[in-house]
N, C-alpha and C positions, 0 to 999 in steps of 0.2 A: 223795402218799407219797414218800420218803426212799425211792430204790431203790439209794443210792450202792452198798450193800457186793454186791450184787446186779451191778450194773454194773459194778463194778472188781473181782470176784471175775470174771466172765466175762471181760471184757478180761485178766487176768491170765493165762485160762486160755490163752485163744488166741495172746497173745503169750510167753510164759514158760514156763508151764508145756505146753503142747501140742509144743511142738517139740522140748523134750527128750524127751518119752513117743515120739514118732513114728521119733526118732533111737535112741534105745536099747533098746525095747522096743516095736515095732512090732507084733507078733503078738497082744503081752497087749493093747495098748493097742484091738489093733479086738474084744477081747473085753469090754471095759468099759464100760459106760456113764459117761457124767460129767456133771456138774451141779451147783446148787447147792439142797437139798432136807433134810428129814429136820425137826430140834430147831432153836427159837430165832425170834424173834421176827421177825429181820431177812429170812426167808426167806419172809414174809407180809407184808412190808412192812409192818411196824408197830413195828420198831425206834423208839426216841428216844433221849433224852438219858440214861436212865438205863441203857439197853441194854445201853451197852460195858464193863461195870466186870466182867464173866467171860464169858469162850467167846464171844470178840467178835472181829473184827477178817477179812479176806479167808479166803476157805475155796472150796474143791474136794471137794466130796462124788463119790465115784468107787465104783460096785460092778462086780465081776467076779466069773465062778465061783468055788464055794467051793474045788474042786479046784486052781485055778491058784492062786488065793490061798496057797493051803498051799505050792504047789512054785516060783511067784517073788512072792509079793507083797514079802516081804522083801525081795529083794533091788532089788525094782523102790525099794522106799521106800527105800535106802540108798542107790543110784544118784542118784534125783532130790534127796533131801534136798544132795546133797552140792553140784548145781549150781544150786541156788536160790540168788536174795537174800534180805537179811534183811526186807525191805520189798518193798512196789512201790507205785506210787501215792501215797509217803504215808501207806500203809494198814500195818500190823503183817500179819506170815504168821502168822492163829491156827493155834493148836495144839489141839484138841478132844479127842472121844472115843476116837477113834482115828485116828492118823496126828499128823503131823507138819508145821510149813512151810508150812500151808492146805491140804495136802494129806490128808484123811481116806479112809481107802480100805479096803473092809470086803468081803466076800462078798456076794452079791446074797442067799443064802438067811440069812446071818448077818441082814444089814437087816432083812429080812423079822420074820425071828422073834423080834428085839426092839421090833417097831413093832406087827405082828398076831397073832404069835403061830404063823406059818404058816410054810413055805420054797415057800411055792406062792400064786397067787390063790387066794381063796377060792371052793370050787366047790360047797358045797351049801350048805340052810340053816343046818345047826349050825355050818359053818366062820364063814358070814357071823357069824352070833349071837354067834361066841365072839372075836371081834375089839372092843374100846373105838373105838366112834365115834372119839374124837376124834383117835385112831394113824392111823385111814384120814388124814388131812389130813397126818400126816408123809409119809407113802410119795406122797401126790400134789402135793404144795406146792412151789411153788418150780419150776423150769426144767431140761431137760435141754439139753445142748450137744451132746453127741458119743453112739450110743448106736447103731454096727453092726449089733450083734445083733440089735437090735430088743428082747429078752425085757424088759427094765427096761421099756419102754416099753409095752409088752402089757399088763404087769402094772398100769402105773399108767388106762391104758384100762379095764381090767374094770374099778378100782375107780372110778373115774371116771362106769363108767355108773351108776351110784347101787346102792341094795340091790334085789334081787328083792323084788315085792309082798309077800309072804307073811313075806319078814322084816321089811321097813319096819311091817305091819301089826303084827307079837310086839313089834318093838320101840316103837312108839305103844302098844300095849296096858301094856305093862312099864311105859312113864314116867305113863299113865294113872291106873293102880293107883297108883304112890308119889307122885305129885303130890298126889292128896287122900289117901289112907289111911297116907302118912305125911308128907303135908305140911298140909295144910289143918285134916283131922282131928285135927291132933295139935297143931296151934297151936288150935284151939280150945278142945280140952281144957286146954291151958299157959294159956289166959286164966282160962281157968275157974277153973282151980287157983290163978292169982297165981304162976305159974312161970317166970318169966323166963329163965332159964338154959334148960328145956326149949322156949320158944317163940322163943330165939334159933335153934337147931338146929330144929326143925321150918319156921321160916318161910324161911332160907338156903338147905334142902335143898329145899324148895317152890319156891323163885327160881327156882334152877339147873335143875329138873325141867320146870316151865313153859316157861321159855324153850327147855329139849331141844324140848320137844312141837312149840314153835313150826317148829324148824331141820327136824323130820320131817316135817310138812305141808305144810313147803315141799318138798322132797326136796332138802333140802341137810344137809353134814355139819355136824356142829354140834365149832367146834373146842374145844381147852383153856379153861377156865375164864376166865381172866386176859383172852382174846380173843373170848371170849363178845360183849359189849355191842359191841364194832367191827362184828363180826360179823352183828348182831342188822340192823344199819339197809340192809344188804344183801338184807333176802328182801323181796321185790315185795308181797307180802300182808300179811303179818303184823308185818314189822318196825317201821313207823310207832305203831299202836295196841299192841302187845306192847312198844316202848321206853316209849309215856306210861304205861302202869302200870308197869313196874316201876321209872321214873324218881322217882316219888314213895314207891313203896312203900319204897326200900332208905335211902330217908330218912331220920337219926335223929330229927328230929322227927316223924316221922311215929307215931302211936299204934300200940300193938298191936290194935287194933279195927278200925283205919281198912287196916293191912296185911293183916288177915284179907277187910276188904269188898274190898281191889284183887285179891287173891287170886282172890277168888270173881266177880268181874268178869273175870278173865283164864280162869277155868274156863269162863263162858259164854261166851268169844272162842271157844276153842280146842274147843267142843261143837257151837259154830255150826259153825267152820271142815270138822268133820269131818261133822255133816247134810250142809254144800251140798258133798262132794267125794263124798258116799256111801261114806264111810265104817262109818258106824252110819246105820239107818234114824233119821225124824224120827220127834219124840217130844214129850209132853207137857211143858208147864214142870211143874218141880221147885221144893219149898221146902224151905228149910235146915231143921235138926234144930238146939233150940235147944243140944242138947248132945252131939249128934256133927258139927255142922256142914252143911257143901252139898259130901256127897260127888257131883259131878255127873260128875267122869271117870270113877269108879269104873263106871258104868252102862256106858259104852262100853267102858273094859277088859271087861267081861264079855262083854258082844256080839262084841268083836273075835275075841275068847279063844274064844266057839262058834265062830265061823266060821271059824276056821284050821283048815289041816292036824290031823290029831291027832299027826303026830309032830314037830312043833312046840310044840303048844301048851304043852306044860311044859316048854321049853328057856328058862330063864331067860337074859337077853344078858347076857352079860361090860360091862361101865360101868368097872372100875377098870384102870389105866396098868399093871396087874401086869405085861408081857413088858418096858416102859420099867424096872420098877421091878427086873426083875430082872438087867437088861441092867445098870442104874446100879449096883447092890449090886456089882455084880463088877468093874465101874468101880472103885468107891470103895476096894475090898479092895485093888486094888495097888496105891494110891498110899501116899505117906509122908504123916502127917498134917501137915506142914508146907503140902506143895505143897495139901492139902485146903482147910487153914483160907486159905491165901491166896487159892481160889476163893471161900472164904468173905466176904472180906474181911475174915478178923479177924485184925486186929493186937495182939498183945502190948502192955500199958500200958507 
């Protein structure tokens, strides 16, 4: 992997940027964490060629209290903006979400709340539930440098240790249930019918749900979509056999028939996988329904579903980026549409 903006983002920080923070602002500075973490490709080392064309180039992700924030963060960002260079390395000083100069610098509980949702770890099971899988991988991705306090660090620990059994179990039960009852099920009703249009949506949302199932069996986070497949070839069990079906399946030539049968080849993966983890008790084999299909998850979401907590058991998980999405909306709102559409990259004819 490509760790340049990783490595010249740290070297930057320890020779440029750190020595102004320690000279002018020594107090805030040992109440900050600093690092390079949160949105973007480059922070997973999986930047390329196509990476840098927005919200690219060296960066300093920095949280401190929300309280100090309010009473010097500004002034701290108008001091350092003022004795920076325009570059270092070579490298552009990105200007991000927030902050300036490569220097983005946000509240620890602000982070928080546009990543899980929380200004805390999550401490029970409805907190865990009500967090998108794939934001845990913002808050723990990527490197810390400098972090006194310790609390950044605590925090990315708790989520680091993976979910509480009882939530990893709601959320396998959750992707169980819409793997076949709206993925399998539903593509097979779309052939049935000659629906194309509905067995594009049932069998893409069946992909994505699959492969979740896979990243929870293993007990690894399963990240953003886009980084899904990199992702995939990483878990010890499941990743080898879980990439050759879905390497054929997303195939255009591949038939709607033949995607239905890898489908229902990766439902007996991932039915196996949960027998031998004792997940769900064993069980008899199953035949498909020539016109509801081979709901075979469906069996173990129910079983899982008895055997939880009950006050769990009807806590549906949070799946959508909504704390990202509302963090971005308020992003978007202050800018001028010019500065938008040039993130955009769209140019005027």
């Amino acid at each position: 992997m490509d760790r340049s903006i990783i490595t010249a983002s740290h070297a930057f920080f320890d020779e440029v940027l750190a020595p102004i923070l320690w000279e002018k602002f020594p107090a805030e500075t040992a109440r900050t964490a600093f690092g390079i973490f949160g949105y973007g490709s480059e922070v997973l080392d999986l930047d390329d060629a196509y990476s840098s064309d927005h919200h690219w180039g060296l960066r300093v992700n920095a949280l401190m209290p929300d309280t100090l924030l309010k009473e010097r963060g500004a002034e701290l960002m108008r001091v350092v903006e003022a004795h920076l260079p325009e570059s270092y390395g070579g490298h552009a000083l990105r200007t991000g979400y927030a902050g300036t100069k490569a220097l983005s610098l946000n509240s620890l509980e602000g982070f928080l709340n546009q990543t899980i949702g929380l200004n805390h770890p999550p401490q029970t099971p409805a907190e865990w539930l009500g967090i998108p899988e794939e934001d845990i991988i913002h808050v723990i991705n990527g490197e810390i440098w400098h972090d006194d306090s310790g609390r950044f660090s605590a925090i990315r620990a708790t989520l680091n240790g993976y979910y509480p059994e009882p939530v990893r179990l709601r959320r396998i039960a959750h992707w169980c249930r819409y793997f076949s009852g709206m993925g399998t099920y539903a593509l097979q009703r779309a052939i049935l019918r000659d629906n194309e249009h509905y067995a594009a949506i049932a069998f893409g949302k069946a992909i994505r749900w699959g492969v979740q199932l896979a990243f929870l069996l293993e007990k690894h986070y399963c990240p953003y979509d886009k980084w899904t497949l990199a992702w995939l070839d990483r878990l010890p069990r499941l990743g080898q056999p879980v990439r050759g079906l879905v390497d054929e399946a997303v195939r255009l030539t591949t038939t709607w028939t033949r995607k239905l049968e890898l489908l229902n080849a990766l439902a007996d993966l991932l039915d196996q996988t949960m027998v031998a983890d004792g997940i769900i008790r064993p069980h008899s084999a199953f035949t498909a329904s020539p016109t509801s299909g081979y709901r075979l998850t469906e069996h173990a979401y129910a079983e899982i579903i008895q055997g939880l907590p009950r006050e769990i058991q009807t806590i549906v998980p949070v799946w959508d980026q909504i704390y990202l999405e509302r963090m971005h909306s308020g992003y978007v709102a202050g800018l001028e549409m010019s500065e938008w559409d040039a993130l955009l990259n769209l140019k005027p004819q």
